[in-house]
Backbone bond lengths (Angstrom), bond angles and torsions (degrees), N, CA, C in turn:
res aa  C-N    CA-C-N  psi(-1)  N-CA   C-N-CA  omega(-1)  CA-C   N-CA-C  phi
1 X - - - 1.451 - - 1.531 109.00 -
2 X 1.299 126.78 162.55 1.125 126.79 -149.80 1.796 103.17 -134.47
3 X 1.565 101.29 104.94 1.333 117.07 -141.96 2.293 80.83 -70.63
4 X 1.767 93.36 -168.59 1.543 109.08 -174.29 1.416 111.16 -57.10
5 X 1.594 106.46 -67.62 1.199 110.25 172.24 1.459 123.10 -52.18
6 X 1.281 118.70 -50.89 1.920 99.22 160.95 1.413 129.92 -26.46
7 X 1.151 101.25 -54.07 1.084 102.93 -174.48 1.652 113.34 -77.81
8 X 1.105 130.18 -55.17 1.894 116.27 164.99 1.363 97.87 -46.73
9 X 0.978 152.81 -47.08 1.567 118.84 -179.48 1.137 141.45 -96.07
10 X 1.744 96.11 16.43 1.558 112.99 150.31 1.298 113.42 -75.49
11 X 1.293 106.98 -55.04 1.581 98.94 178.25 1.455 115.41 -72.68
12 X 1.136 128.08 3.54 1.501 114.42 169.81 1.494 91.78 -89.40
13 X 1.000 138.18 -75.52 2.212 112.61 177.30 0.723 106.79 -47.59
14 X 1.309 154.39 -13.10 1.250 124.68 157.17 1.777 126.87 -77.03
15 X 1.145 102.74 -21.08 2.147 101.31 152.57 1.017 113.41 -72.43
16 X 1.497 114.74 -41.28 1.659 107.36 175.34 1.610 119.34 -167.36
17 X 1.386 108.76 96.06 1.378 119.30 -162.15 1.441 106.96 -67.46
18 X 1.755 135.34 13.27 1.243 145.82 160.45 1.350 109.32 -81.88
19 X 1.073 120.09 -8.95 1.723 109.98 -166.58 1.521 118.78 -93.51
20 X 1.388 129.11 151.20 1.581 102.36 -153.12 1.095 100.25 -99.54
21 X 1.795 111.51 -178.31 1.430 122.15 -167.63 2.003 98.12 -62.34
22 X 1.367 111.32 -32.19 1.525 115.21 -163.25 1.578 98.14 -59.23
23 X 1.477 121.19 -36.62 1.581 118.81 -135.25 1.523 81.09 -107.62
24 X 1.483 124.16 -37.93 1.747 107.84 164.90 1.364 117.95 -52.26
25 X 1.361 132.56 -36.05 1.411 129.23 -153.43 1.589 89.33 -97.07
26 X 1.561 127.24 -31.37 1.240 119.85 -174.49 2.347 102.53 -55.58
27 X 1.629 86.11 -50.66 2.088 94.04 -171.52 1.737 90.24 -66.62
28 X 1.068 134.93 -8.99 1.319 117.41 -161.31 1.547 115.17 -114.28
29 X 1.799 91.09 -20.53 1.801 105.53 165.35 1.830 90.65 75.22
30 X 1.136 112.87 45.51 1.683 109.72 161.82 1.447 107.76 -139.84
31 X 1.192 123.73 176.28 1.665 127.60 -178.42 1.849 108.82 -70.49
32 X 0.914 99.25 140.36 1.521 110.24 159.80 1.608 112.13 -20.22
33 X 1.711 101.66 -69.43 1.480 120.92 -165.94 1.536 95.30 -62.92
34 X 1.143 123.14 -62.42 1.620 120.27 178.57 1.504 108.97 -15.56
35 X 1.303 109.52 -80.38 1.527 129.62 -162.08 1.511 85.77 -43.86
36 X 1.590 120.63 -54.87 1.531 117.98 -125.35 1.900 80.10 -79.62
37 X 1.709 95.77 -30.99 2.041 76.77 -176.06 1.771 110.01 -85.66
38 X 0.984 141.63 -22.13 1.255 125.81 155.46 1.341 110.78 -64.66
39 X 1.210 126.98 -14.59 1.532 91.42 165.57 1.754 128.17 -89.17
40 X 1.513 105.96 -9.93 1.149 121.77 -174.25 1.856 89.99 -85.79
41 X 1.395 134.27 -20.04 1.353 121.48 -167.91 1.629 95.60 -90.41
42 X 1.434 124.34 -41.15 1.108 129.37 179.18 1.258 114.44 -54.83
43 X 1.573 111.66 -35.17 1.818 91.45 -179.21 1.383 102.48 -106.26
44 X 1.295 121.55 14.36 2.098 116.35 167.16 1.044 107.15 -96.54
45 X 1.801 141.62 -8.96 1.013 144.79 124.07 1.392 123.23 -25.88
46 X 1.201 112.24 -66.52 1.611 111.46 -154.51 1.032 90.95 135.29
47 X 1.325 147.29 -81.15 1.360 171.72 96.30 1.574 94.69 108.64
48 X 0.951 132.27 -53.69 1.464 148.48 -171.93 1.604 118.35 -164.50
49 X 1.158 98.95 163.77 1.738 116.29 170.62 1.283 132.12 -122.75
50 X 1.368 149.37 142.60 1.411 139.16 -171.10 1.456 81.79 -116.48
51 X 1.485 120.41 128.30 1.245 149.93 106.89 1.067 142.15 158.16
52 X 1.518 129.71 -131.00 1.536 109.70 -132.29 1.953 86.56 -94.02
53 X 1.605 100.38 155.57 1.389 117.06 176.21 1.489 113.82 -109.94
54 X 1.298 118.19 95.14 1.804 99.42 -176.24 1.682 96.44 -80.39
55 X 1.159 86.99 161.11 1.666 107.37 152.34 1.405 134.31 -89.73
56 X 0.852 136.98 94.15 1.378 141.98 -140.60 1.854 95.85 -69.15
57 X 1.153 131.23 -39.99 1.101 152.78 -172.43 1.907 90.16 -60.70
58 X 0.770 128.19 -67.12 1.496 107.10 175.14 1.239 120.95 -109.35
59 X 1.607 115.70 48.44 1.705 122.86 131.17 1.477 103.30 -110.56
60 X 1.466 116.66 31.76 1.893 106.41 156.55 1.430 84.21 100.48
61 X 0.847 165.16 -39.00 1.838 154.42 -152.61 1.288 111.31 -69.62
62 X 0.907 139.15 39.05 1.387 156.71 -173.71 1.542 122.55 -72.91
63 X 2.113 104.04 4.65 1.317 108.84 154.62 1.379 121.49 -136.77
64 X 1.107 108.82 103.97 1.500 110.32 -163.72 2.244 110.48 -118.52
65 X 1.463 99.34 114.34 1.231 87.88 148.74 1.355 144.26 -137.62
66 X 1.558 111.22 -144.73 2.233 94.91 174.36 1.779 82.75 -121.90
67 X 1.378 86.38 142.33 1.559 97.36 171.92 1.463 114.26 -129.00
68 X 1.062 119.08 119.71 1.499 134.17 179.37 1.142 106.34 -86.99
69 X 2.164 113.80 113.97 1.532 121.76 177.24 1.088 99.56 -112.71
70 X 1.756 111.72 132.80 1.302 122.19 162.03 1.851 92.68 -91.33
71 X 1.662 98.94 149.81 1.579 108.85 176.36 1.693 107.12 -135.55
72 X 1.353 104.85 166.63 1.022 89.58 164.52 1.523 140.26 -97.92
73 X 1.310 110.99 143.70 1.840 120.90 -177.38 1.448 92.13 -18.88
74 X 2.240 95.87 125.89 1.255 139.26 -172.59 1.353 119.82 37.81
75 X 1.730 108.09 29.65 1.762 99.86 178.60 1.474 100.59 -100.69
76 X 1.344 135.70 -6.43 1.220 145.40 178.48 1.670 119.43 -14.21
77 X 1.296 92.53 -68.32 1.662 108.32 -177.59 1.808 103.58 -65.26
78 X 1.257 115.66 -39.96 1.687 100.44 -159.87 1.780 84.50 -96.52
79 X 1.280 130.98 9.30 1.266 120.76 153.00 1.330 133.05 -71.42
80 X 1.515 109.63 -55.02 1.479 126.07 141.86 1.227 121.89 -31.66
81 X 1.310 129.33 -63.57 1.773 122.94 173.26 1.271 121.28 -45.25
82 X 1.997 99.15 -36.28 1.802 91.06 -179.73 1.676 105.26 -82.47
83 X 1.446 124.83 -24.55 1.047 98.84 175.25 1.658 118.07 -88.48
84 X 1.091 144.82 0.31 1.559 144.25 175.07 1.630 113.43 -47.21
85 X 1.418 100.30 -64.40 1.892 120.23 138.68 1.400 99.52 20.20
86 X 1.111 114.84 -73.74 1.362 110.59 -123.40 2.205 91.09 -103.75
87 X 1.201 108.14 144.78 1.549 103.37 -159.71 1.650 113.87 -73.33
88 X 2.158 99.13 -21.29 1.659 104.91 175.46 1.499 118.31 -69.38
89 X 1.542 116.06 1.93 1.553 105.33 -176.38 1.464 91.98 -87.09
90 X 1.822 117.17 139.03 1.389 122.64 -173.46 2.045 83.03 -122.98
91 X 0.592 131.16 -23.20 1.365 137.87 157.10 1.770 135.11 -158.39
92 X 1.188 110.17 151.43 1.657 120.54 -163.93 1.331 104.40 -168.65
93 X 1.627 95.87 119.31 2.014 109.98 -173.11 1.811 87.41 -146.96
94 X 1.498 99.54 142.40 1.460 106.08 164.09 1.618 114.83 -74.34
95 X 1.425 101.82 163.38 1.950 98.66 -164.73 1.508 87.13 -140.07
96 X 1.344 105.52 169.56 1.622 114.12 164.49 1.830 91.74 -111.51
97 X 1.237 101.68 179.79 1.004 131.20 -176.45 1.532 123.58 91.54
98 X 1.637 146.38 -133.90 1.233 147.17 -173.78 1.462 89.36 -64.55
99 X 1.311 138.34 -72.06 1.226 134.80 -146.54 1.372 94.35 -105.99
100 X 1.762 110.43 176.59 1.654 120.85 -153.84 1.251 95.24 -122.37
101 X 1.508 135.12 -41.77 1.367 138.29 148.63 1.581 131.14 -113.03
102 X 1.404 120.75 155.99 1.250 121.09 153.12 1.705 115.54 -128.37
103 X 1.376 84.98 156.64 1.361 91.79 -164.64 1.953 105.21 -125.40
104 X 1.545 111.25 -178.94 1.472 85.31 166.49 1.663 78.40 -152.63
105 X 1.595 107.32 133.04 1.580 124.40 -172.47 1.450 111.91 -101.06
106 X 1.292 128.07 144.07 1.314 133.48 163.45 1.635 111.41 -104.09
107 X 1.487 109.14 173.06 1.307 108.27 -167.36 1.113 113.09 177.14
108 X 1.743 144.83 144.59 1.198 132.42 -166.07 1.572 93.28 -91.90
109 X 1.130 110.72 -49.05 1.466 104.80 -175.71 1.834 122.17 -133.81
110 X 1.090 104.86 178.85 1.939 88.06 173.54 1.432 127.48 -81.92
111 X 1.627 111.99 -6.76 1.671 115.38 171.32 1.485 83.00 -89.45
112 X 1.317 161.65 11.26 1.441 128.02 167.81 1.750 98.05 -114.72
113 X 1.296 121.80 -15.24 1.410 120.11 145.83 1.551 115.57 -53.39
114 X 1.360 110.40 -66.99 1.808 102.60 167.02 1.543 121.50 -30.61
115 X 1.235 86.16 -46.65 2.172 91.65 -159.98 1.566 90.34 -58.68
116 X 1.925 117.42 -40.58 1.318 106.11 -162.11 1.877 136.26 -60.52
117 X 1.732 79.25 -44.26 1.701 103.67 149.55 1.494 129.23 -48.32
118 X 1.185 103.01 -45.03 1.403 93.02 -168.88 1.551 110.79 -86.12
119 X 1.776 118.77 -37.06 1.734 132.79 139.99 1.349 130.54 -22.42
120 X 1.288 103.31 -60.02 1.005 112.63 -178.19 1.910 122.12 -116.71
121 X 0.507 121.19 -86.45 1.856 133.54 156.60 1.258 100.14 6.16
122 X 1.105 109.98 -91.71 1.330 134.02 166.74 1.920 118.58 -26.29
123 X 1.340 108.68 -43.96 1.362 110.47 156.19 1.539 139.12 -75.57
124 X 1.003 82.25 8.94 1.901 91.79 -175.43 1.741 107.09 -101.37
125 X 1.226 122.97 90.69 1.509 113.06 162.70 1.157 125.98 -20.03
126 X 1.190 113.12 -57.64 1.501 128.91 -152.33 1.409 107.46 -76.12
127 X 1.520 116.46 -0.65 1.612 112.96 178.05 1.804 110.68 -106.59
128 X 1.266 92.17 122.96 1.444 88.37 -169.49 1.734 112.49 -94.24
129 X 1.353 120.34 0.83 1.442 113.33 173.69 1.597 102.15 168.00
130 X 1.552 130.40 149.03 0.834 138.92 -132.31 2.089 105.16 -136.67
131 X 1.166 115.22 144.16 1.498 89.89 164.63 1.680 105.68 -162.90
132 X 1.484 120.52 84.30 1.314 141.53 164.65 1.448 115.84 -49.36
133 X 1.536 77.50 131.23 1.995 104.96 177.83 1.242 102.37 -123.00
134 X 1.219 117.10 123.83 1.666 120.86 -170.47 1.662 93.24 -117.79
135 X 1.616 104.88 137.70 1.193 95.42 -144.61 1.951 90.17 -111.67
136 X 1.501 115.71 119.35 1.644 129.29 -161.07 1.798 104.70 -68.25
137 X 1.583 97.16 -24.79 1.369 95.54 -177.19 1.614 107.81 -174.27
138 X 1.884 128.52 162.88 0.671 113.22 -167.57 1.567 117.28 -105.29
139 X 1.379 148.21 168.83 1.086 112.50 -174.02 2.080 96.99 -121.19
140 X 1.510 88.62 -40.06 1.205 103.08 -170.48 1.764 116.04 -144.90
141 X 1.157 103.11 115.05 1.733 103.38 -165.68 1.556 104.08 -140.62
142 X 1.574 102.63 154.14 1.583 119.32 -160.82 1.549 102.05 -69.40
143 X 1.571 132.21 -28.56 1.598 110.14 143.53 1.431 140.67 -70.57
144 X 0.618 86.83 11.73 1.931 83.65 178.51 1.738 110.57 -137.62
145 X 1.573 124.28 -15.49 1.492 112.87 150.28 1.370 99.54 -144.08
146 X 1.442 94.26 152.99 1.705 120.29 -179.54 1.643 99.67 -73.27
147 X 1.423 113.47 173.08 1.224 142.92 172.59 1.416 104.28 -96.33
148 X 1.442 125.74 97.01 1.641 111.31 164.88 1.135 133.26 -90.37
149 X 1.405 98.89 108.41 1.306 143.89 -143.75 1.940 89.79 -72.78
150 X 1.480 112.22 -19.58 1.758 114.06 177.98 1.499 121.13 -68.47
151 X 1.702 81.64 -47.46 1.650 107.28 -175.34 1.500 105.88 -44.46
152 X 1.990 93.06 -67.81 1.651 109.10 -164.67 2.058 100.44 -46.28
153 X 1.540 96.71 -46.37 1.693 85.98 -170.88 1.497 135.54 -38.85
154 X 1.309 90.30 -27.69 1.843 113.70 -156.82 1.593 91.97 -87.03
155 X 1.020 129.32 14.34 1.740 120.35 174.32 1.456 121.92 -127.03
């Protein structure tokens, strides 16, 4: 579990992961070294990650959706490997329910979404049917708001 201070100095990189270990511990009223070793325990954990978040929306990706793959029984994992590959997956986790994965695709446009399907998608045996959500607009995305990491604790 992820004691008080973890958490304020998650969210202090997360306003601004440039700011130094001195100037967190100064807003946070702890030593330099403190910060600098919870932050080194937090990310040898897992615990967190430092860096950069593009927005896909202004490097041209301006078609992005989630696509729900049904596969077939126990091809899941070597489905996922073939699609990781590929640089438009911006995320891909196995799920229960109707489908076996979802994923969420980027793309400059919808003929290079086509090309991908029909390239790729389309070459994979192991996927037995497909069901795209093209997404009209965004509401809430990992560049433009953080995860509060305080909120989530408290439940």
């Amino acid at each position: 579990m992820l004691d008080e201070l973890g958490q304020k100095i998650i969210r202090e990189l997360q306003e601004d992961a440039r700011q130094s270990f001195r100037e967190i511990g100064r807003k946070l009223e702890v030593s330099e070294g403190t910060v600098r070793n919870r932050v080194k325990g937090l990310v040898k954990n897992n615990t967190m990650k430092i860096s950069a978040i593009p927005n896909p929306e202004q490097l041209g990706f301006n078609f992005m959706c989630i696509m729900c793959i049904e596969v077939k029984v126990g091809s899941a994992e070597r489905v996922e490997q073939l699609l990781i590959k590929s640089p438009n997956v911006y995320f891909l986790c196995g799920c229960t329910g109707t489908y076996d994965i979802i994923g969420i695709f980027v793309f400059h446009t919808p003929k290079e979404f086509d090309e991908f399907v029909k390239n790729v998608i389309a070459n994979i045996p192991e996927i037995v049917r497909t069901s795209t959500f093209v997404a009209m607009h965004i509401s809430r995305s990992p560049w433009e708001h953080n995860l509060d990491v305080t909120e989530l604790c408290k439940s």
